[in-house]
Each structure stands twice: as C-alpha cells, then as structure tokens.
C-alpha positions in Angstrom: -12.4 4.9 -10.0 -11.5 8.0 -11.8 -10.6 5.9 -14.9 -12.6 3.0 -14.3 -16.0 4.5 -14.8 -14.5 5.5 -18.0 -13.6 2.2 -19.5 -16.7 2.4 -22.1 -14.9 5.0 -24.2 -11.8 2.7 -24.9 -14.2 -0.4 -25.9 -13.7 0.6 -29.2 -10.0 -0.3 -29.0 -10.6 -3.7 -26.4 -12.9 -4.8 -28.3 -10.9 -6.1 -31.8 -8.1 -7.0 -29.3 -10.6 -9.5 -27.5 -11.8 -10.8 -30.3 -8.3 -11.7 -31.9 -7.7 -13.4 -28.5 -10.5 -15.8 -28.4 -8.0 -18.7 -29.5 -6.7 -18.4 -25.7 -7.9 -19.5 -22.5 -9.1 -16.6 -20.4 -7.0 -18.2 -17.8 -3.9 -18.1 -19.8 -4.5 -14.8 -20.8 -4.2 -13.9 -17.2 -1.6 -15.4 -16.3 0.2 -13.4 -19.4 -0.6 -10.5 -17.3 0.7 -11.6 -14.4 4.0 -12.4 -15.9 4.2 -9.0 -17.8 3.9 -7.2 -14.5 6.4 -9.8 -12.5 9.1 -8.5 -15.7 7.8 -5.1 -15.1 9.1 -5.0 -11.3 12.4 -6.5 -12.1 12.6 -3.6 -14.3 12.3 -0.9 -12.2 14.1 -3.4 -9.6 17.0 -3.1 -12.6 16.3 0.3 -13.8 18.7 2.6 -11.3 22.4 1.1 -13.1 20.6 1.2 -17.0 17.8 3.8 -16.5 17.7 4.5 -20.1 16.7 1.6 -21.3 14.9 -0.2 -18.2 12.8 3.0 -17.4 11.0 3.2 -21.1 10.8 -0.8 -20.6 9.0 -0.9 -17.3 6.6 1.8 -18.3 5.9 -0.5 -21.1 5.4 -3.8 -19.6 3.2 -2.3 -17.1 0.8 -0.7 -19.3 0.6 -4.2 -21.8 0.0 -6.3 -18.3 -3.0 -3.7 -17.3 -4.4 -4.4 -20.5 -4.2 -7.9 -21.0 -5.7 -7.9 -17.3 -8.6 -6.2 -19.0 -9.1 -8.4 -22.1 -9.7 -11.7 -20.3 -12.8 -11.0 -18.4 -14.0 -9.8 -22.1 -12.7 -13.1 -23.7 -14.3 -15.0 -21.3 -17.6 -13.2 -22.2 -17.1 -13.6 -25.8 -16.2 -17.2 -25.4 -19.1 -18.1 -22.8 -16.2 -19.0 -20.5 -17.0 -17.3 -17.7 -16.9 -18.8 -14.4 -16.2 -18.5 -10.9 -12.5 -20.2 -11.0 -11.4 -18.2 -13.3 -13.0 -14.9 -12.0 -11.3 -16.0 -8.6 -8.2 -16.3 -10.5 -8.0 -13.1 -12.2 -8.7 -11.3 -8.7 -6.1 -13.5 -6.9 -3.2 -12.5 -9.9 -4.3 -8.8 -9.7 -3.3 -8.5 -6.2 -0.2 -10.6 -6.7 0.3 -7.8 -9.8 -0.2 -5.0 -7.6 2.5 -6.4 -5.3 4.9 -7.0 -7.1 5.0 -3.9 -9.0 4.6 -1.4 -6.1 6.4 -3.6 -4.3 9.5 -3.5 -6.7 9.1 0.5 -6.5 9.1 -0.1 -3.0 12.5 -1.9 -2.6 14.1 0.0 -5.6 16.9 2.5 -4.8 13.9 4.9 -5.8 12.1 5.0 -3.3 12.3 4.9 0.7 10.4 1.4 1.6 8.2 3.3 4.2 7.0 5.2 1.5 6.5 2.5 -0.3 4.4 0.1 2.5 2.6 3.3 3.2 1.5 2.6 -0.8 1.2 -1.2 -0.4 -1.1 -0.4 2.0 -3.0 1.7 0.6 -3.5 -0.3 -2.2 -4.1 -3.4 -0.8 -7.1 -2.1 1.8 -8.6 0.0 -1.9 -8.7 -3.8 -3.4 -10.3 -5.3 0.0 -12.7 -2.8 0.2 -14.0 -3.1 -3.5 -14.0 -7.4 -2.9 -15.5 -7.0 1.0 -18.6 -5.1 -0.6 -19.0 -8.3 -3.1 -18.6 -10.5 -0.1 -21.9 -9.1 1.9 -23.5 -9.8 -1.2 -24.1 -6.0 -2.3 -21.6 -6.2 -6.2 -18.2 -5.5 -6.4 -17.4 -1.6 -5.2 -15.6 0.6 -7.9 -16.4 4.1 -6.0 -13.7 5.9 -4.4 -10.4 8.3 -6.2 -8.1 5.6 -6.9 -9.0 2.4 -8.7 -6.4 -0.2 -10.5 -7.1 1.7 -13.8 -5.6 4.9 -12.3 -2.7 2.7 -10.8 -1.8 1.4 -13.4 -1.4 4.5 -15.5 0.5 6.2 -12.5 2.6 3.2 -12.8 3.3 3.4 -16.6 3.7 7.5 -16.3 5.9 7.5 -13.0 9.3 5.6 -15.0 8.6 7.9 -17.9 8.7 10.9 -15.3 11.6 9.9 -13.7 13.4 9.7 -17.1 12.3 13.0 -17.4 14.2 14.0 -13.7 17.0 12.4 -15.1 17.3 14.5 -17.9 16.8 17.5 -16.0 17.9 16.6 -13.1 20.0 14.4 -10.7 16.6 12.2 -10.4 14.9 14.1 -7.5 13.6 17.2 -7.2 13.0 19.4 -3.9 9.9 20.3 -2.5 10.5 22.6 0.4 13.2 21.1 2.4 12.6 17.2 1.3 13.7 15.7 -2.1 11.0 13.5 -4.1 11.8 11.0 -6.9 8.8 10.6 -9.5 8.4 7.0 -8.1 7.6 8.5 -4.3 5.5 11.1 -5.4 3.4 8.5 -6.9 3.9 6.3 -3.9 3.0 9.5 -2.3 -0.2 9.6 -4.1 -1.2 5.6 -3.7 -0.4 5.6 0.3 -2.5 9.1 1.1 -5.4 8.6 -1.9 -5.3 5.4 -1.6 -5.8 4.9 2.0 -8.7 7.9 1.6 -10.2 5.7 -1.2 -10.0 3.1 1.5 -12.0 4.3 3.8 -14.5 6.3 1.1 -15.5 2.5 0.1 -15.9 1.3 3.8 -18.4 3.9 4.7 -20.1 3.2 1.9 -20.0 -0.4 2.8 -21.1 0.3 6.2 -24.2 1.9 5.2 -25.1 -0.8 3.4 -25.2 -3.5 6.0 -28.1 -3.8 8.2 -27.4 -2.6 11.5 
C-alpha cells in the first residue's frame, strides 16, 4: 500500500508506455508479465553458481514483469477492453507471479525455505484479504504496509543487495548471533509485514460486514 497509493505520480511515465501498447491484447500483455517473472525465478533459482550476471538479470526481469502487470489494466481502459475475463485473469497470473518469484527465493540456496513459506504466506493471505473485501461486495482493499507495488520493488532491490554482500562480503552478514542474506531479510520483511498487513485488511474487512 505504501507504493500503491502513489501510483498517480508515475502516470506520467505509464502513460506513453500504454499507449504504444494498444496494438496488444490486454490479455497478452499479461501473460508477457507472467512469463517475465517465471524467467525471473529461474534466475535467482540460477543466480548462486553465476551471481554476477544472474543477480543484475533477476532484478531486471522482475521489475519489467511488475510493470507490464501495470500497463494492461490501462490498455484495457484505453482500448474499451475491459472486462471481467480478463480482470479475472490478470488477478489469477498475479498470484501465480507472486509464487513463483518468492517462491524461487524460497528454494534458492539463499534462503532457508521456512523463511521463505513464512513469506509465501504472508503474501498470499495480503492478496486474499485485498480480493475477500471485493468479494462481500465492499471494492477491492489496497490498505495495509505491504502491497504488490512494494513487493515488487523489494524484489528488484534484494538481488541488487545481495550483489552488494557479495562484494563486501561472503553473501551474509551477521546480526547478533544469526547470519542474514539480502534475500531473507526481505523474506524477513514479506513473512512478518506481510502477515501484519494481513490481518490490518481483515479487521478492516470485519468491520465492514454486518454483524
């Protein structure tokens, strides 16, 4: 939510994009997306034995797959192709997206996979919560600390961070008597905000429903 509510200011940039995409289903633009974040978590997947060139390249295929998940809902606007398969589409590729790249982190030498279901988690109740509220009939829920903007931004930072361990050091650094790669302190970050932005949406949801 942090970066959601602030998707006016980049309209300016989404904007031209959209337009120079109208050629293209909104469909097929999301499946684009999709595919960009599937290449993205064999990346990281990858990115332990050739970290120097797999790192830079996950960052960047999952910052282009956020934003062509962004432009299709605005092509389908600027097209009048909006409708209900294809918003039902674009939600059910999102949550495959989310998947596969936290997953990858996940099962990536990385990260230790509790960690990283801790994250799925997370995640995946922060999605549920946002669709349940659409589902009672009340709009689609954006409140809370961590929305799919803000994922996906930790996601394209956190290989560009653990470059930067790399670097500096042998990939993890200590925090009191436990060692943390970048990728699990953003894990770290989606399974404890995430789980809090969880439950942030369901009271909110709660008090919207008729007792």
């Amino acid at each position: 939510m942090v970066l959601d509510s602030k998707r006016d200011r980049v309209e300016f940039i989404l904007e031209p994009i959209a337009r120079s995409l109208t050629r293209f289903s909104p469909n097929t633009i999301s499946w684009f997306a999709f595919a960009l974040a599937i290449l993205a978590g064999i990346a990281i997947v990858a990115s332990p034995r050739m970290w120097t060139v797999l790192l830079p390249a996950s960052a960047l295929l999952v910052i282009l797959s956020g934003l062509f998940d962004a432009l299709d809902g605005k092509v389908a606007r600027l097209t009048g192709k909006t409708s209900r398969r294809g918003d039902l589409l674009d939600h059910v590729l999102d949550r495959y997206a989310d998947v596969v790249m936290v997953g990858a982190v996940a099962v990536s030498a990385w990260c230790d996979p509790y960690l990283g279901l801790l994250a799925i988690i997370g995640m995946l109740m922060t999605s549920y919560m946002g669709t349940q509220c659409q589902a009672i009939g009340a709009g689609r829920l954006y409140s809370g600390l961590l929305g799919r903007a803000d994922r996906v931004v930790l996601l394209t930072i956190a290989p560009l961070l653990q470059m930067a361990f790399m670097l500096f050091s042998d990939g993890w650094i200590g925090l009191g008597p436990v060692s943390f790669s970048a990728f699990e302190l953003v894990m770290l970050w989606f399974a404890v905000v995430g789980n809090i932005t969880a439950v942030q949406r369901a009271l909110k949801i709660w008090k919207m429903v008729p007792p």
